[in-house]
DSSP file (Angstrom, degrees, kcal/mol; ACC not computed):
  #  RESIDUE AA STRUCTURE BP1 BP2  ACC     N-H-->O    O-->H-N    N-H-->O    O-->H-N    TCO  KAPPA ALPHA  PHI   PSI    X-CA   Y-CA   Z-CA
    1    1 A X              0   0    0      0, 0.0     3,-0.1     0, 0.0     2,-0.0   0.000 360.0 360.0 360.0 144.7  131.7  100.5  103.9
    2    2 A X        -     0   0    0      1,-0.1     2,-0.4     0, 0.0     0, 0.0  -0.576 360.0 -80.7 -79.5 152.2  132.1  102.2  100.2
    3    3 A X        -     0   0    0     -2,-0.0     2,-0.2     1,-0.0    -1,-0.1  -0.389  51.1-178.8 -50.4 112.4  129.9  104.0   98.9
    4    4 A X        -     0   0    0     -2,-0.4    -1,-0.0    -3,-0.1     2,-0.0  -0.853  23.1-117.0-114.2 155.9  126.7  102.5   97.2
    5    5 A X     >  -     0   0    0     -2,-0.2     4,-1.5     1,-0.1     5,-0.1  -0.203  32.4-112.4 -90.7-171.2  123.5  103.9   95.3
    6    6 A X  H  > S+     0   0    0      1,-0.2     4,-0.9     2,-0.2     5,-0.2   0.638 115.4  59.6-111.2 -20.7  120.8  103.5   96.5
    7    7 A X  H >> S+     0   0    0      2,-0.2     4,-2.1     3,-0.1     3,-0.8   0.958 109.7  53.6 -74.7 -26.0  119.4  101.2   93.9
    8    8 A X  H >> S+     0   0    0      1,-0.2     3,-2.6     2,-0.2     4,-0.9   0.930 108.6  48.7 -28.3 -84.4  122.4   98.9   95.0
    9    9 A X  H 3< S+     0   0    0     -4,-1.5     4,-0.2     1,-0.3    -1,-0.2   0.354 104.9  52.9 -60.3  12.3  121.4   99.1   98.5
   10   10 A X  H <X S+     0   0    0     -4,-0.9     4,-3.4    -3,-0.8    -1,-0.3   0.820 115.7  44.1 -90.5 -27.5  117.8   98.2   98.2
   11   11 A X  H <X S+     0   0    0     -3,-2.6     4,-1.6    -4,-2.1    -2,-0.2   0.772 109.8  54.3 -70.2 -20.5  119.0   94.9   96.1
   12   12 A X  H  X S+     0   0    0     -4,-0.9     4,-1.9    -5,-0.2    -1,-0.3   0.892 112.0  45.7 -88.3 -23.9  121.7   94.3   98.5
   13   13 A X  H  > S+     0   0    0     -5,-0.2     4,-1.8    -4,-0.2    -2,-0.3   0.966 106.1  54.6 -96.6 -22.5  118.8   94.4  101.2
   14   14 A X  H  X S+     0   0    0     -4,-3.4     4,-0.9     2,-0.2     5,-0.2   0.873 112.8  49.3 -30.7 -38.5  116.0   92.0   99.3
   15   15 A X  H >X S+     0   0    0     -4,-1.6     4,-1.6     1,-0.2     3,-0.6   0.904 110.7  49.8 -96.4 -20.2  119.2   89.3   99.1
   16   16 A X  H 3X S+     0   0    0     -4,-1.9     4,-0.8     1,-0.2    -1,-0.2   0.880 113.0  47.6 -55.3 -39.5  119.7   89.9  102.9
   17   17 A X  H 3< S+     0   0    0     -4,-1.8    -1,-0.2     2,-0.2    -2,-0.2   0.729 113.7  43.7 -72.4 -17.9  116.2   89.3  103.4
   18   18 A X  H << S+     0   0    0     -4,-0.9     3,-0.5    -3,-0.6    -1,-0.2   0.779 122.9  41.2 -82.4 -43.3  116.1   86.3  101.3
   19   19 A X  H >< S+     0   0    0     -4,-1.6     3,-0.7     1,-0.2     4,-0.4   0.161  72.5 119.6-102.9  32.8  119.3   85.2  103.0
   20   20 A X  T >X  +     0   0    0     -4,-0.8     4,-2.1     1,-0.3     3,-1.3   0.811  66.1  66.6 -57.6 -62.8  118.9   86.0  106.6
   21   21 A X  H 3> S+     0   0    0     -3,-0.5     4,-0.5     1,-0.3    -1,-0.3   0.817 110.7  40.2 -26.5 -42.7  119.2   82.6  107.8
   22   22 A X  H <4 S+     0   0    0     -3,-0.7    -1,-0.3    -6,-0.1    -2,-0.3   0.743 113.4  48.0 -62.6 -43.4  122.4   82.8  106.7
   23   23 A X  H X> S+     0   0    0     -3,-1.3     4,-2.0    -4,-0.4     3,-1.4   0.676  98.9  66.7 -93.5 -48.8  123.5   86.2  107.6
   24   24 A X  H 3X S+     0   0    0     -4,-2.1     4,-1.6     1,-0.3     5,-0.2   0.865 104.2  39.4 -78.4 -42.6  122.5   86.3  110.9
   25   25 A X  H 3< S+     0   0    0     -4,-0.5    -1,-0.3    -5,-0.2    -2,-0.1   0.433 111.6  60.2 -64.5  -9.7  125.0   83.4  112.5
   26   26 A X  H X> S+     0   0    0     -3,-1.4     3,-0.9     2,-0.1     4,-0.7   0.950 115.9  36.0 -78.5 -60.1  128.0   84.9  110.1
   27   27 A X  H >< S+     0   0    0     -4,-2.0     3,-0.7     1,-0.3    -2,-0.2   0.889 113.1  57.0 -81.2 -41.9  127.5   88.5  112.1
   28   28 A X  T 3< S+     0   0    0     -4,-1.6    -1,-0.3    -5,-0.5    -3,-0.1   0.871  96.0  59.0 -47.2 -26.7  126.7   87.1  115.4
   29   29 A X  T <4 S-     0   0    0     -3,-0.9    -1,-0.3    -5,-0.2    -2,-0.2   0.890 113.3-126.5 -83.9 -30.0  129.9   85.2  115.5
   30   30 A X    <<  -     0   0    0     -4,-0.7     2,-0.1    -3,-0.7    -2,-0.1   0.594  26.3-124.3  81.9 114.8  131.6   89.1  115.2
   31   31 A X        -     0   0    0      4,-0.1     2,-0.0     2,-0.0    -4,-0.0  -0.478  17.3-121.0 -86.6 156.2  134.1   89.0  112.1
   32   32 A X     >  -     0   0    0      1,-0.1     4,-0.6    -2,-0.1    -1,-0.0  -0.252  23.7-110.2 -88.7-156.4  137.7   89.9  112.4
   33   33 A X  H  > S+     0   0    0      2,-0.2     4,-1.3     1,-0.1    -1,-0.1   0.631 124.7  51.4 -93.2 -20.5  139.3   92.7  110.4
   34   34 A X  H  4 S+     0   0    0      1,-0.3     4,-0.2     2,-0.2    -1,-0.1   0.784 114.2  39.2-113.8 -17.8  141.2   89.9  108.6
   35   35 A X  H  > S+     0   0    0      2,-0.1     4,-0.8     3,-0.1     3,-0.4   0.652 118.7  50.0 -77.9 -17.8  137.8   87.7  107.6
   36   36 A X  H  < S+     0   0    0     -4,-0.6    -2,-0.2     1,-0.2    -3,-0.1   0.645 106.7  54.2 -85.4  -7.3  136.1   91.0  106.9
   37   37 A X  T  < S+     0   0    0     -4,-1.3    -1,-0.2     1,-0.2    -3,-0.1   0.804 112.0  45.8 -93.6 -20.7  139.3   91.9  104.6
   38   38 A X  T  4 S+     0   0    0     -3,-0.4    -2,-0.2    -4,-0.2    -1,-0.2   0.659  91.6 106.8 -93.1 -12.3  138.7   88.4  102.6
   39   39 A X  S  < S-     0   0    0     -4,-0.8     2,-0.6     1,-0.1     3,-0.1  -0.010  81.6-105.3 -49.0 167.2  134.9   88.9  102.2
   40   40 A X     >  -     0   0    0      1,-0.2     4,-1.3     4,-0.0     5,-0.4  -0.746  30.3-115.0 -95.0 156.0  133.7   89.8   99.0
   41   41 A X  H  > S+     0   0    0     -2,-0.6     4,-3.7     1,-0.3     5,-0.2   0.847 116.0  49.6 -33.4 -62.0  132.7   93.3   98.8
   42   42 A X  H  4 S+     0   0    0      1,-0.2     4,-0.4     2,-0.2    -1,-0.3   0.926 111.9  52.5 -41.3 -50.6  129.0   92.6   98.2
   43   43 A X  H >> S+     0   0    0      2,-0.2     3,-2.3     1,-0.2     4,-1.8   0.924 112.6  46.9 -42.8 -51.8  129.1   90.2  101.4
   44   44 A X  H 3X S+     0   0    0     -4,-1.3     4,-5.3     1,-0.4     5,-0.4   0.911 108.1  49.7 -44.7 -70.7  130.6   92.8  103.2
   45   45 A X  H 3< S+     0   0    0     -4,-3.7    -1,-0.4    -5,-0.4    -2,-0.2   0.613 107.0  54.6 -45.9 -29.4  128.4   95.3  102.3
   46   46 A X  H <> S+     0   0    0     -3,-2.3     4,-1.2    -4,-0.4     3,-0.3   0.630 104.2  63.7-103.4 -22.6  125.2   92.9  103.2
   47   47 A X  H >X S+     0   0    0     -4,-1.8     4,-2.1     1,-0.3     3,-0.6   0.997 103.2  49.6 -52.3 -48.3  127.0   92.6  106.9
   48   48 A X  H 3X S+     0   0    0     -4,-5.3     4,-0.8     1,-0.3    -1,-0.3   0.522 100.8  52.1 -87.5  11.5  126.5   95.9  107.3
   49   49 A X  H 34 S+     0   0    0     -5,-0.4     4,-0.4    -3,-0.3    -1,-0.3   0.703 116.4  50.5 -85.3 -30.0  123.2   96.4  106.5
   50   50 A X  H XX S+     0   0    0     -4,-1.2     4,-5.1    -3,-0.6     3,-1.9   0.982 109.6  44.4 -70.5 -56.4  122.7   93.5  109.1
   51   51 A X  H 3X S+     0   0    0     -4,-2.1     4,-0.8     1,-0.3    -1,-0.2   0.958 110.9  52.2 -68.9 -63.6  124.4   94.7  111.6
   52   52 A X  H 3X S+     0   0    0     -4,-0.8     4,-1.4     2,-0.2     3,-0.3   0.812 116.2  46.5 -27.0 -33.0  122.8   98.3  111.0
   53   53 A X  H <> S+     0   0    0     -3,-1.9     4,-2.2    -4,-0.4    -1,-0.2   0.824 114.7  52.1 -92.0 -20.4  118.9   96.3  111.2
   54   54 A X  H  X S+     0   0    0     -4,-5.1     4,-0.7    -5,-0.2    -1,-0.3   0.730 101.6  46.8-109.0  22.9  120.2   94.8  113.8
   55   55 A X  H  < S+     0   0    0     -4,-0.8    -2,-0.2    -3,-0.3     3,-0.2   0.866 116.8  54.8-111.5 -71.7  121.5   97.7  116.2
   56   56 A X  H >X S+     0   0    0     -4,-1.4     4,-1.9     2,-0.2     3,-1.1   0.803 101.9  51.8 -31.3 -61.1  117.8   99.4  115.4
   57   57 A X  H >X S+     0   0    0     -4,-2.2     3,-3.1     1,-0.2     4,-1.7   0.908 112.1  46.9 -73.2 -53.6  115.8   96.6  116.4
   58   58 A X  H 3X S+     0   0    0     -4,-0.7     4,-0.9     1,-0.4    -2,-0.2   0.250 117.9  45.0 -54.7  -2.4  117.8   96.5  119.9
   59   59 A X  H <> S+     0   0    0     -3,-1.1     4,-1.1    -2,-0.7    -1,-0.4   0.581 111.1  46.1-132.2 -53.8  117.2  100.0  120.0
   60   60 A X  H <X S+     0   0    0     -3,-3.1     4,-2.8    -4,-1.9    -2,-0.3   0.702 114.2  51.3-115.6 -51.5  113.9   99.5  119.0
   61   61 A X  H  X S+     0   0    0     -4,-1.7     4,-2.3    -5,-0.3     5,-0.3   0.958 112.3  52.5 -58.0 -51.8  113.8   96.3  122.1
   62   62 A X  H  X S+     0   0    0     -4,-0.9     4,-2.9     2,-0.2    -2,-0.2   0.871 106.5  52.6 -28.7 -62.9  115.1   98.9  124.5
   63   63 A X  H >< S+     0   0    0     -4,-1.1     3,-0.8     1,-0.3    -2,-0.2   0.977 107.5  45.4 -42.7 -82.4  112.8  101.0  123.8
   64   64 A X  H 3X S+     0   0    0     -4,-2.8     4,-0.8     1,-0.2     3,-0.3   0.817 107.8  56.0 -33.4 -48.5  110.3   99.2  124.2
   65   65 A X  H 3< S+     0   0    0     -4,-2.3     2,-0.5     1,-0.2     4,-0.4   0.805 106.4  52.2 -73.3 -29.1  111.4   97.6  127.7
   66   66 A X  T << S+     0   0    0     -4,-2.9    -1,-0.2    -3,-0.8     0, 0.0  -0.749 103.7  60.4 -95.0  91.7  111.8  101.1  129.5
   67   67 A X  T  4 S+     0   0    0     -2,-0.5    -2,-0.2    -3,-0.3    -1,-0.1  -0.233 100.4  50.4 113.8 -58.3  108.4  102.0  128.4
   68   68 A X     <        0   0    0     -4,-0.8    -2,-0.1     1,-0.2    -3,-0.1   0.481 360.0 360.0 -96.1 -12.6  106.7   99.3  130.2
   69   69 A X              0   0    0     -4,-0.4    -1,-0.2     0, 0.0    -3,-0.1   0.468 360.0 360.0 -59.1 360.0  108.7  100.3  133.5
């Protein structure tokens, strides 16, 4: 992903958060290099913020489930 500042990426995660509904069935489906190459940057850029929140909460589920073991 290019480099963004940081006031970018808090805006780019408020419109993920708004648009999560959305978001969540684009990244689940797993893009290819050749739909991630036609996104537009910003989209792009809001995947991987998804993907990142959502690699942390499984992380975060893991955790949790060895724990109770």
């Amino acid at each position: 992903m290019a480099q963004i500042n940081r006031l970018e990426e808090f805006r780019l995660k408020r419109e993920l958060d708004e648009e999560i509904a959305l978001w969540r069935p684009v990244v689940n489906g797993i893009l290819t290099y050749t739909e991630a190459c036609m996104m537009h940057p910003r989209d792009l850029a809001k995947a991987n913020l998804l993907v990142d929140r959502m690699i942390k909460e499984q992380k975060q589920s893991m955790k949790g489930k060895s724990g109770k073991g």
